[in-house]
N, CA, C and O atoms as a CHARMM CRD file, in Angstrom:
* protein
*
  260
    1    1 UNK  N    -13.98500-170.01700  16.71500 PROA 1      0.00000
    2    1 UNK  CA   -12.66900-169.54100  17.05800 PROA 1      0.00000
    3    1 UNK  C    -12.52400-168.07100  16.67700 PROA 1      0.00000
    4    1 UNK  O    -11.97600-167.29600  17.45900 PROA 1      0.00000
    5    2 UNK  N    -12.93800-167.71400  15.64800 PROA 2      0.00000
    6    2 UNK  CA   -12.63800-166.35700  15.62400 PROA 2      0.00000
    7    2 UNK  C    -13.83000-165.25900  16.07300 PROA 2      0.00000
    8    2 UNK  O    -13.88500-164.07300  15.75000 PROA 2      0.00000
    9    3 UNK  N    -14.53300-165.82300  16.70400 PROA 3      0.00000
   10    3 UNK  CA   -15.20400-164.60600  18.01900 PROA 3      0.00000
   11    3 UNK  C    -14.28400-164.45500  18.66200 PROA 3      0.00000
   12    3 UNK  O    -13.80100-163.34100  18.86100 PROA 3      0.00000
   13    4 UNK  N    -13.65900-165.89800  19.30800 PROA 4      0.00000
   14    4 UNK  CA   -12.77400-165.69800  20.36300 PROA 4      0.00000
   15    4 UNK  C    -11.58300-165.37100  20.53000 PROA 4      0.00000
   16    4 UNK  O    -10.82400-165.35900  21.49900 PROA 4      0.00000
   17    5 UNK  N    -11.49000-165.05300  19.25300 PROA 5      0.00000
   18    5 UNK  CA   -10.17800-164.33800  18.79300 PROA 5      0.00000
   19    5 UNK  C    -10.24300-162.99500  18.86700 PROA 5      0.00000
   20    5 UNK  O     -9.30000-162.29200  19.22800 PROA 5      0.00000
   21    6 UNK  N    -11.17900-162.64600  18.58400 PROA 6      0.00000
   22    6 UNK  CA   -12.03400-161.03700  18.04500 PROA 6      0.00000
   23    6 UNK  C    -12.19800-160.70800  19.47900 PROA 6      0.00000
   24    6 UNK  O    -11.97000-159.57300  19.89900 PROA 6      0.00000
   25    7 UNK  N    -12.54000-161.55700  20.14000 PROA 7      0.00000
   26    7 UNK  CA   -13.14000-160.22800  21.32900 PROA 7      0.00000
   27    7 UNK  C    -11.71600-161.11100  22.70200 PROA 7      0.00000
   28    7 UNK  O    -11.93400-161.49600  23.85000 PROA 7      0.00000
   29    8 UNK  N    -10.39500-161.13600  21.90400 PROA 8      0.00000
   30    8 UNK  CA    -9.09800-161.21400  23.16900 PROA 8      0.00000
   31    8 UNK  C     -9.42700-162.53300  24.09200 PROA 8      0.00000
   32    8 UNK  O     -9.21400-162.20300  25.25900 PROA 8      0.00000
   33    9 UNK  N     -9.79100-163.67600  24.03300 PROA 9      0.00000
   34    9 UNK  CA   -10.37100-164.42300  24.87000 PROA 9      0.00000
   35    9 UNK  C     -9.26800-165.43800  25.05600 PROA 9      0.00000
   36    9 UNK  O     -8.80200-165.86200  26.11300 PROA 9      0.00000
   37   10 UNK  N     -8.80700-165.87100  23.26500 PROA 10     0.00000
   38   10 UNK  CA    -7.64100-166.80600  22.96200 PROA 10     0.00000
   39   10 UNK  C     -6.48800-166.09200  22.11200 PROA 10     0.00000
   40   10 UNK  O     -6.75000-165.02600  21.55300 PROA 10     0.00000
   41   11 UNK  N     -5.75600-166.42000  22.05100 PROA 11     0.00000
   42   11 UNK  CA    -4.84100-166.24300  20.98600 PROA 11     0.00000
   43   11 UNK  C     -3.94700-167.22300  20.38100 PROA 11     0.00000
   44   11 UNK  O     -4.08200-168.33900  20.88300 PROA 11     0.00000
   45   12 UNK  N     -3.02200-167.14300  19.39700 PROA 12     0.00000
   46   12 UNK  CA    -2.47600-168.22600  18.75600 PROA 12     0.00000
   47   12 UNK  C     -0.89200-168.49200  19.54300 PROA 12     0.00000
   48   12 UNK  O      0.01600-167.67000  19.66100 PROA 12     0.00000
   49   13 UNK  N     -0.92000-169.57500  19.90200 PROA 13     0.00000
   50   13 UNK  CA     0.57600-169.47600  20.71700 PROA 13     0.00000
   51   13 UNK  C      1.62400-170.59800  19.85000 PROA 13     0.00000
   52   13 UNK  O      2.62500-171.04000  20.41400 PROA 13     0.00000
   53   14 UNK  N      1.31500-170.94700  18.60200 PROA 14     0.00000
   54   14 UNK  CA     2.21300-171.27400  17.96600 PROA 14     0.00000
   55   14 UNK  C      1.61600-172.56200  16.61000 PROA 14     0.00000
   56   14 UNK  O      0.61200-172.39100  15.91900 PROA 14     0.00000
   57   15 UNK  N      2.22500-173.35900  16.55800 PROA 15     0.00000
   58   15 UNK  CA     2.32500-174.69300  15.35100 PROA 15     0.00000
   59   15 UNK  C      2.17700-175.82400  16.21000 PROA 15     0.00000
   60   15 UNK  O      2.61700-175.85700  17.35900 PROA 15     0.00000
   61   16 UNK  N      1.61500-176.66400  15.70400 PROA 16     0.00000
   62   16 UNK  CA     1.55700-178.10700  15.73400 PROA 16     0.00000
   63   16 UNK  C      2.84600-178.47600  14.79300 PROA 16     0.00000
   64   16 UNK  O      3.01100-177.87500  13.73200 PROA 16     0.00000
   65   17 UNK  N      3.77400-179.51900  15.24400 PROA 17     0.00000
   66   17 UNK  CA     4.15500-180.57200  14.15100 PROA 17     0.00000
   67   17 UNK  C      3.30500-181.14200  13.10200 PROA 17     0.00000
   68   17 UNK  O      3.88200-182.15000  12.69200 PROA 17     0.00000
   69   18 UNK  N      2.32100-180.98300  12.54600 PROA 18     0.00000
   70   18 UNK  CA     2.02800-182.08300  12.00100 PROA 18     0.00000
   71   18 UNK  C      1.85400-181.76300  10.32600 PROA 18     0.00000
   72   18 UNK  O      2.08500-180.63200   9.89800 PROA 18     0.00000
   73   19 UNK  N      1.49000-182.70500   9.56700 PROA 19     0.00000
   74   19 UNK  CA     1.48600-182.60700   8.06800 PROA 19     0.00000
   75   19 UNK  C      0.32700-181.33600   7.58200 PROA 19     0.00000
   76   19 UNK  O      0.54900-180.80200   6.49500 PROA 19     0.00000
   77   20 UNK  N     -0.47800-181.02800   8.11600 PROA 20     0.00000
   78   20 UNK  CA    -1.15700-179.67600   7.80500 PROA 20     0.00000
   79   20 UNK  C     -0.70900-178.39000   8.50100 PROA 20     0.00000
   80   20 UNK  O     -1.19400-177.33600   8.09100 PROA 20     0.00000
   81   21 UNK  N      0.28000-178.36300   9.64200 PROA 21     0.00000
   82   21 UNK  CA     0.84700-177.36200  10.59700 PROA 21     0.00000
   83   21 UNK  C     -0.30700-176.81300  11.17500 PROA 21     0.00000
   84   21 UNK  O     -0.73700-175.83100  10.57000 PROA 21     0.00000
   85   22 UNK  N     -0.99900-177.19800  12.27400 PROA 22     0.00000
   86   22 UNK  CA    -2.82400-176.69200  12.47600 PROA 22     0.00000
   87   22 UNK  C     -1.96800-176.00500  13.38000 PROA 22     0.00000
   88   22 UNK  O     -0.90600-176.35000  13.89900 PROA 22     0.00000
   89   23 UNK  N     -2.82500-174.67600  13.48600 PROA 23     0.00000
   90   23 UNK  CA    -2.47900-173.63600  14.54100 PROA 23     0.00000
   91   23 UNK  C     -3.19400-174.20200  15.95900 PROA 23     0.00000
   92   23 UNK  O     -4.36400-174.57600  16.04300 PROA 23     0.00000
   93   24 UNK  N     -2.17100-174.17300  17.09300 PROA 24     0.00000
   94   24 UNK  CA    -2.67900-174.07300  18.40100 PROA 24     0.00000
   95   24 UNK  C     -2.87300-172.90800  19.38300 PROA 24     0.00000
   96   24 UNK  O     -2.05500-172.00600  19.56700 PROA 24     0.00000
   97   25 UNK  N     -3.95300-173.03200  19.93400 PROA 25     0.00000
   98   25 UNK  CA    -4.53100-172.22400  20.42200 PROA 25     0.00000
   99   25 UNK  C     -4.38500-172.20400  22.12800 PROA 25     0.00000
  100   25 UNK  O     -4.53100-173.26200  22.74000 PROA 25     0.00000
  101   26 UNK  N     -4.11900-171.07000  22.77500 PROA 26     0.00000
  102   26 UNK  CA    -4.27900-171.14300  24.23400 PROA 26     0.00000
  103   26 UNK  C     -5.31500-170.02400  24.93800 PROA 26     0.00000
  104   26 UNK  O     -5.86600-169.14600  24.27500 PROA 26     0.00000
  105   27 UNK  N     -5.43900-170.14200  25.94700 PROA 27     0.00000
  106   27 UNK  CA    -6.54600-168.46900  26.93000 PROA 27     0.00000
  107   27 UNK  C     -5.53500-167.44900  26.35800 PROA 27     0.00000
  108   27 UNK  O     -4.37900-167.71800  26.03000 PROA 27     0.00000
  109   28 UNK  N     -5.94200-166.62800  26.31000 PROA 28     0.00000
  110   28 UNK  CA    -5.42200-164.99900  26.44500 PROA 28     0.00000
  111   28 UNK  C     -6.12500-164.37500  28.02400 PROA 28     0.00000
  112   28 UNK  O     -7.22500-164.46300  28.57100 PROA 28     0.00000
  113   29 UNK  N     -4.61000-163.63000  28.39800 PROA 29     0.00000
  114   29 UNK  CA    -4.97400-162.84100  29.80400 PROA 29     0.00000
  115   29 UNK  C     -6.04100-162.33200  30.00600 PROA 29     0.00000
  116   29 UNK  O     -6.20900-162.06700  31.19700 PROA 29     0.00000
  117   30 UNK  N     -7.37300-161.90700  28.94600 PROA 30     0.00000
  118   30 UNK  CA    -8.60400-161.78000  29.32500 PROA 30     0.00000
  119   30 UNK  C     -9.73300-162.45500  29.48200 PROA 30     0.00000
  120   30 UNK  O    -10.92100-162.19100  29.66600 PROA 30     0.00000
  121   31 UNK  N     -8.85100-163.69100  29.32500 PROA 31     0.00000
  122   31 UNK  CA    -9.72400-164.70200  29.34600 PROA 31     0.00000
  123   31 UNK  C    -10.65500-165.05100  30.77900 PROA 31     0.00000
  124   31 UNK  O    -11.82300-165.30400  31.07700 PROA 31     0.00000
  125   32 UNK  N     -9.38700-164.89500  31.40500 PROA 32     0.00000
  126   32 UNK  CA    -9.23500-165.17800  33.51700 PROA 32     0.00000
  127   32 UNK  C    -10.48200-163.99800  33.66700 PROA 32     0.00000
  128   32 UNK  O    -11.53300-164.13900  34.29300 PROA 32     0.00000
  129   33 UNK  N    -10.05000-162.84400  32.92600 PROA 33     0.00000
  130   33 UNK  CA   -10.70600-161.74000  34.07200 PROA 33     0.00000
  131   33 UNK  C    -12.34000-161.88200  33.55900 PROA 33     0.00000
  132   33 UNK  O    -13.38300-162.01300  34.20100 PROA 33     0.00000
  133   34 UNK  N    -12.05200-161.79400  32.09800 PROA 34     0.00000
  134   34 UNK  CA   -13.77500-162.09600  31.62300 PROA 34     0.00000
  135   34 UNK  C    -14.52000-162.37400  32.35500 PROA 34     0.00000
  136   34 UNK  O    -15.44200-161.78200  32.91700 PROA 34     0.00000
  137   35 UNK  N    -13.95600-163.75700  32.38400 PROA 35     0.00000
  138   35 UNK  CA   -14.95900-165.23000  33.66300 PROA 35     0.00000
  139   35 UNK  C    -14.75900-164.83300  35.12800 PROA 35     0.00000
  140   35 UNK  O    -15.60400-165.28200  35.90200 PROA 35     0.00000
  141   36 UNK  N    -13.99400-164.23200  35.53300 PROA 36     0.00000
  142   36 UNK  CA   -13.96600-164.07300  36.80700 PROA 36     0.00000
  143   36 UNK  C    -13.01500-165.00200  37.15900 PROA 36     0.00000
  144   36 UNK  O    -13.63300-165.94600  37.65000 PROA 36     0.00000
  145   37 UNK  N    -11.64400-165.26500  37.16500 PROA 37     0.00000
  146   37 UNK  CA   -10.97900-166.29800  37.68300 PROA 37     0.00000
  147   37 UNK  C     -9.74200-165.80300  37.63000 PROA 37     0.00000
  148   37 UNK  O     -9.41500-164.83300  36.94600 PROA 37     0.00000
  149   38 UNK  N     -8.76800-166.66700  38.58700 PROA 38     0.00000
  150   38 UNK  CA    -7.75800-165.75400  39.22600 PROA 38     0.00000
  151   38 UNK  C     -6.76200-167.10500  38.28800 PROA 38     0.00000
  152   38 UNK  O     -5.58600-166.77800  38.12400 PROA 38     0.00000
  153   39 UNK  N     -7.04200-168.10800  37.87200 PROA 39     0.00000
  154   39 UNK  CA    -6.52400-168.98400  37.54400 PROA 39     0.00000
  155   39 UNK  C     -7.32800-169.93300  36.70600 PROA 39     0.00000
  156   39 UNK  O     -8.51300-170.11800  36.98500 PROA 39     0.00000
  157   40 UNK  N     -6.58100-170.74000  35.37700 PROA 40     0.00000
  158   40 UNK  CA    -7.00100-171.85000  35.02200 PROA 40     0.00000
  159   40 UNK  C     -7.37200-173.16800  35.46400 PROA 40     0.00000
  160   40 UNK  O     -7.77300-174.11400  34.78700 PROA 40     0.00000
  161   41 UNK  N     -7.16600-173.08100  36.76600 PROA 41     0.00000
  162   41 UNK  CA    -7.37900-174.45000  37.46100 PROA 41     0.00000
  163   41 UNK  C     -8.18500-174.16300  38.59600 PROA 41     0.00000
  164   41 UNK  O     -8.21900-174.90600  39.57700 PROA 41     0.00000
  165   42 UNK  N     -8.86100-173.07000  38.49100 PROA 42     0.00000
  166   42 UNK  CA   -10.43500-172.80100  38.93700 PROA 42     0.00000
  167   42 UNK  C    -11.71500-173.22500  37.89300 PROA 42     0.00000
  168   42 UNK  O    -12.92300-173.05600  38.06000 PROA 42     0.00000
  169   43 UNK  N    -11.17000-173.68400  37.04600 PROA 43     0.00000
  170   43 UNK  CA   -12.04000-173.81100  35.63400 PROA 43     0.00000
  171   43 UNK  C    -12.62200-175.43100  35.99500 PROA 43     0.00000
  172   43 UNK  O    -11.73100-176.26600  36.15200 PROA 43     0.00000
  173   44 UNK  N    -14.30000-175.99000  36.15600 PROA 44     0.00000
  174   44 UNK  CA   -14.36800-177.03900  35.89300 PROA 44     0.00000
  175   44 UNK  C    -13.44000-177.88300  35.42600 PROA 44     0.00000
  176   44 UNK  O    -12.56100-177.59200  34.61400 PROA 44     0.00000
  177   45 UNK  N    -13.66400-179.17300  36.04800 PROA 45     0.00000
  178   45 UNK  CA   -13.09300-180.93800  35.27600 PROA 45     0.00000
  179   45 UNK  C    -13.85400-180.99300  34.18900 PROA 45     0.00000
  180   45 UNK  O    -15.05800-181.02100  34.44500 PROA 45     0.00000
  181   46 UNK  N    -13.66400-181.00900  33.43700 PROA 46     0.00000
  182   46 UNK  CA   -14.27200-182.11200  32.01200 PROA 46     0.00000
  183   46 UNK  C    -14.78300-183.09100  32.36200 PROA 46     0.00000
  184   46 UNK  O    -14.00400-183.89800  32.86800 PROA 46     0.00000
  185   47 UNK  N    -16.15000-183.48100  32.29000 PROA 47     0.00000
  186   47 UNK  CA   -16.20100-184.78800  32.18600 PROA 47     0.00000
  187   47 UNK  C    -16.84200-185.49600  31.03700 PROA 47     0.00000
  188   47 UNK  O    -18.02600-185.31000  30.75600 PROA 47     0.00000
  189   48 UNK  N    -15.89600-186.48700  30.22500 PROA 48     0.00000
  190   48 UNK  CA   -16.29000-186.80900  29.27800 PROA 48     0.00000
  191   48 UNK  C    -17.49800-188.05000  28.90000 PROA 48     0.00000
  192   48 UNK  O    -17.43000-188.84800  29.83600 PROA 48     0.00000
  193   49 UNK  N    -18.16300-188.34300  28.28100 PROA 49     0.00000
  194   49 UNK  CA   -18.91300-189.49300  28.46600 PROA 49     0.00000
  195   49 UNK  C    -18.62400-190.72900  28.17700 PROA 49     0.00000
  196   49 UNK  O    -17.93000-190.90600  27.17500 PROA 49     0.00000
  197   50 UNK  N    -19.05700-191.87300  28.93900 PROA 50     0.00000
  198   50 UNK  CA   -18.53100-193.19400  28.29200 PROA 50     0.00000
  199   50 UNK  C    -19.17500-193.91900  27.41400 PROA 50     0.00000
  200   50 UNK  O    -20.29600-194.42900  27.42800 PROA 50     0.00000
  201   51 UNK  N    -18.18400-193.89800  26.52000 PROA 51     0.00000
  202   51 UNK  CA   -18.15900-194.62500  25.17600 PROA 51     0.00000
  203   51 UNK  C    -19.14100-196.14000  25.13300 PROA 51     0.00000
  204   51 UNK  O    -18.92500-197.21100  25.70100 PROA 51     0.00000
  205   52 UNK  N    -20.16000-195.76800  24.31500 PROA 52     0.00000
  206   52 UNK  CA   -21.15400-197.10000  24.23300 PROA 52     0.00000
  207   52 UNK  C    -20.58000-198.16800  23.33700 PROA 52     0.00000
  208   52 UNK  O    -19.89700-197.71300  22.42000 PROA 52     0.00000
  209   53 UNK  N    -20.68100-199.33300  23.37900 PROA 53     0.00000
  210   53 UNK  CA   -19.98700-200.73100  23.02600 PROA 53     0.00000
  211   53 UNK  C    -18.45200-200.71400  23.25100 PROA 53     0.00000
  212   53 UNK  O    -17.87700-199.83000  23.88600 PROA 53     0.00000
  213   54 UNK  N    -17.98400-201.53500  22.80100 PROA 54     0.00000
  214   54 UNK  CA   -17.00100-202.08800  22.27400 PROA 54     0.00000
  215   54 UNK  C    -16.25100-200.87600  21.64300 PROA 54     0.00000
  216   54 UNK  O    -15.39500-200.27900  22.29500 PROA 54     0.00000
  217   55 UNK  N    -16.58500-200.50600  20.33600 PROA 55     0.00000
  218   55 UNK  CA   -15.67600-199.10300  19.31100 PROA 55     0.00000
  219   55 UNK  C    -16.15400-197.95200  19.93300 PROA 55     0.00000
  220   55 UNK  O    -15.68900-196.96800  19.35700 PROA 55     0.00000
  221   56 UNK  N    -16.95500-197.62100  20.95300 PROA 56     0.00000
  222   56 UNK  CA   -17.27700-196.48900  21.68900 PROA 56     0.00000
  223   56 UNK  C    -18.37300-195.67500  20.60800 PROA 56     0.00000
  224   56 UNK  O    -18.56900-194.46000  20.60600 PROA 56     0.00000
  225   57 UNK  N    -18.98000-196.62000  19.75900 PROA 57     0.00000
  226   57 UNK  CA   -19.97800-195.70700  19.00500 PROA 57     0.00000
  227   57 UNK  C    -20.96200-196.17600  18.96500 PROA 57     0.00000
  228   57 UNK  O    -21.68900-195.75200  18.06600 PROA 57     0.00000
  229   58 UNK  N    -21.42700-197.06900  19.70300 PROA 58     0.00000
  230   58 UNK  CA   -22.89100-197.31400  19.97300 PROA 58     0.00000
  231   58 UNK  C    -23.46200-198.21400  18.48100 PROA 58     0.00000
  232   58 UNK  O    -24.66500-198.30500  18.23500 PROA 58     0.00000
  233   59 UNK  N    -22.49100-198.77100  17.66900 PROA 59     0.00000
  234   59 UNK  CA   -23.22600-199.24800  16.52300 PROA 59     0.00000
  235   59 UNK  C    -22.91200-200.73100  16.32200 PROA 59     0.00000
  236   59 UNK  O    -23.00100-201.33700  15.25400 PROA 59     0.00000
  237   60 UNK  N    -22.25000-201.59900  18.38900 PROA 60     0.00000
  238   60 UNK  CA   -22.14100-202.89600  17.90900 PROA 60     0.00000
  239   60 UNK  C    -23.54500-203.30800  18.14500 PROA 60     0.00000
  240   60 UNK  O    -23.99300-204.07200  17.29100 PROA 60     0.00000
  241   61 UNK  N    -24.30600-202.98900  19.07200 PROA 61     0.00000
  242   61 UNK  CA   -25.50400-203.51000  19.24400 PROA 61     0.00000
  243   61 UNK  C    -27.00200-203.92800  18.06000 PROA 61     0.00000
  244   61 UNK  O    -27.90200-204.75600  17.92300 PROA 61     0.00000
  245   62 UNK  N    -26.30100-202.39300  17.27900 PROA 62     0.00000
  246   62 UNK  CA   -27.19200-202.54500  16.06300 PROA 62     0.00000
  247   62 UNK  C    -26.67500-203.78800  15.16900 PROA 62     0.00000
  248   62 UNK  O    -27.52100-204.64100  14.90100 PROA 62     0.00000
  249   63 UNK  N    -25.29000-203.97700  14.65900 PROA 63     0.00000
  250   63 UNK  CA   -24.76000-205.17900  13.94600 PROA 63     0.00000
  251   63 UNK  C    -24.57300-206.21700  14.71100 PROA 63     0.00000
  252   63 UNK  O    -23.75400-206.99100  14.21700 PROA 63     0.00000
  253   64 UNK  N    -25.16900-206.69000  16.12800 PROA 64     0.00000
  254   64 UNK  CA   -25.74600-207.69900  16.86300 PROA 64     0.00000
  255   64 UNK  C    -27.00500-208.83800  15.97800 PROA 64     0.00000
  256   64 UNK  O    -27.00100-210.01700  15.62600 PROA 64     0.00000
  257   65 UNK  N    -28.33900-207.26600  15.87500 PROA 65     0.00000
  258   65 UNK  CA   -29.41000-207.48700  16.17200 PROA 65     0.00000
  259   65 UNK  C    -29.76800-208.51000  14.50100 PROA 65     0.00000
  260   65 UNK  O    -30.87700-209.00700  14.30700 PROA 65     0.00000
């Protein structure tokens, strides 16, 4: 985070509610031009992976065996 702080990429756009107050983070306007993009929703989908077993951690199979 703080490269990307350092070289204008993100900046801090405020507080979380929560019991530690964690700072949240959003793009900064150089973010777009850096990458080449006219918009955030030129930016890849995420795609996340699916979760192995049951608890999504891959460790019912081992307490199967």
């Amino acid at each position: 985070m703080k490269s990307l702080l350092g070289k204008g990429l993100v900046q801090e756009i405020g507080r979380a509610e929560a019991k530690a107050v964690p700072i949240l983070y959003g793009t900064a306007p150089d973010f777009l031009q850096h990458f080449g993009l006219n918009s955030l929703t030129e930016l890849p989908t995420l795609v996340l992976p699916e979760p192995e077993g049951e608890n999504g951690n891959g460790h019912d199979e081992m307490l199967k065996g």
